[in-house]
C-alpha positions as CSV (number, residue, x, y, z in Angstrom):
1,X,17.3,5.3,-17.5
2,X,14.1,3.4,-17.8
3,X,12.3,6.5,-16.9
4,X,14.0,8.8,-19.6
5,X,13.1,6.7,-21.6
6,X,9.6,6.5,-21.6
7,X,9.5,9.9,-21.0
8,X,10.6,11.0,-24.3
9,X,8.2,8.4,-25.9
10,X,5.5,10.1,-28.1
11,X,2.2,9.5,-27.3
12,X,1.8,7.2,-29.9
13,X,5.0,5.4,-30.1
14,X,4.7,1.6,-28.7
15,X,7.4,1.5,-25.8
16,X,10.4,-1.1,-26.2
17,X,9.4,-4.1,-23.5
18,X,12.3,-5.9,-24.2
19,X,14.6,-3.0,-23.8
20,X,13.0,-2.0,-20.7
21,X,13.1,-6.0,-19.6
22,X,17.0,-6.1,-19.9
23,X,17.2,-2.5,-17.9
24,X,15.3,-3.9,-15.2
25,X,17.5,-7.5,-15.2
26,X,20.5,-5.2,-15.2
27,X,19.9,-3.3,-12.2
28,X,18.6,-6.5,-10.5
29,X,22.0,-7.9,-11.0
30,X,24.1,-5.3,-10.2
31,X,22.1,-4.7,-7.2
32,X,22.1,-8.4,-6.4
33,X,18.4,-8.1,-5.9
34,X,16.1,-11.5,-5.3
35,X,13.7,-12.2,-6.9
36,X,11.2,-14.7,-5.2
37,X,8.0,-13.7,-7.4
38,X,7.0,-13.7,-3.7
39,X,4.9,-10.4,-3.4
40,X,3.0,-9.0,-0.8
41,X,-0.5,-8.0,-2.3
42,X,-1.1,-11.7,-3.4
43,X,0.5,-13.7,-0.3
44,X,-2.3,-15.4,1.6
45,X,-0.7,-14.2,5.0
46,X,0.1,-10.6,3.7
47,X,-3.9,-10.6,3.4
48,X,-4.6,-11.8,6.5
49,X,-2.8,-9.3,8.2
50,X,-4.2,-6.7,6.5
51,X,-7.9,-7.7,7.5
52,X,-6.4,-8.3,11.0
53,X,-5.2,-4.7,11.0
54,X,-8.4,-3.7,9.6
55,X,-11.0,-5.0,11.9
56,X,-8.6,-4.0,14.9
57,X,-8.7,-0.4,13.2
58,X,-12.4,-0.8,13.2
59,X,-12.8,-2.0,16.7
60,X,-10.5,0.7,17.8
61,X,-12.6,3.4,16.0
62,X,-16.0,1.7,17.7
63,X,-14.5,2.1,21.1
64,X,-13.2,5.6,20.5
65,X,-16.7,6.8,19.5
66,X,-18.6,5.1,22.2
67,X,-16.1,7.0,24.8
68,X,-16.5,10.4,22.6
69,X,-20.3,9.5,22.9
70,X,-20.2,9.0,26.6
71,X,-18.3,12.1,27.1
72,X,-21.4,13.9,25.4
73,X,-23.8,12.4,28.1
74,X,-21.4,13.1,31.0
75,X,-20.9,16.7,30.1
76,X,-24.6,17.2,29.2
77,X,-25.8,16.2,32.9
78,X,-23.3,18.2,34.6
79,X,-23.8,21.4,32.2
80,X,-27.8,21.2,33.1
């Protein structure tokens, strides 16, 4: 619904915040959704996870390019 909506909004028309406000409580109702304001981009642990996964990512990369490196050397001895 809320997406029909704004679709057939003209380019210059100001959308209906309330209306769309009540849509969303609706469905969050009837779908007996909770709602925590609890949200993963701004939780402090959420963030440390993802720098976790990151610098794991990058350590993982490091190591994969040393072995591809030393691969390189092994293959370039025996080919000579």
């Amino acid at each position: 619904m809320i997406l029909k909506y704004c679709k057939g909004l003209k380019f210059e028309e100001d959308p209906n915040y309330e209306l769309i406000k009540q849509h969303i409580a609706t469905m969050i109702t009837k779908n007996n959704i909770e709602v925590d304001n609890v949200f993963d981009w701004n939780s402090r642990a959420a963030a440390m996870e993802r720098k976790s996964s990151f610098l794991h990512l990058s350590q993982h990369q490091l190591a994969l390019k040393k072995t591809i490196e030393g691969s390189k050397d092994i293959e370039e001895k025996y080919d000579a």
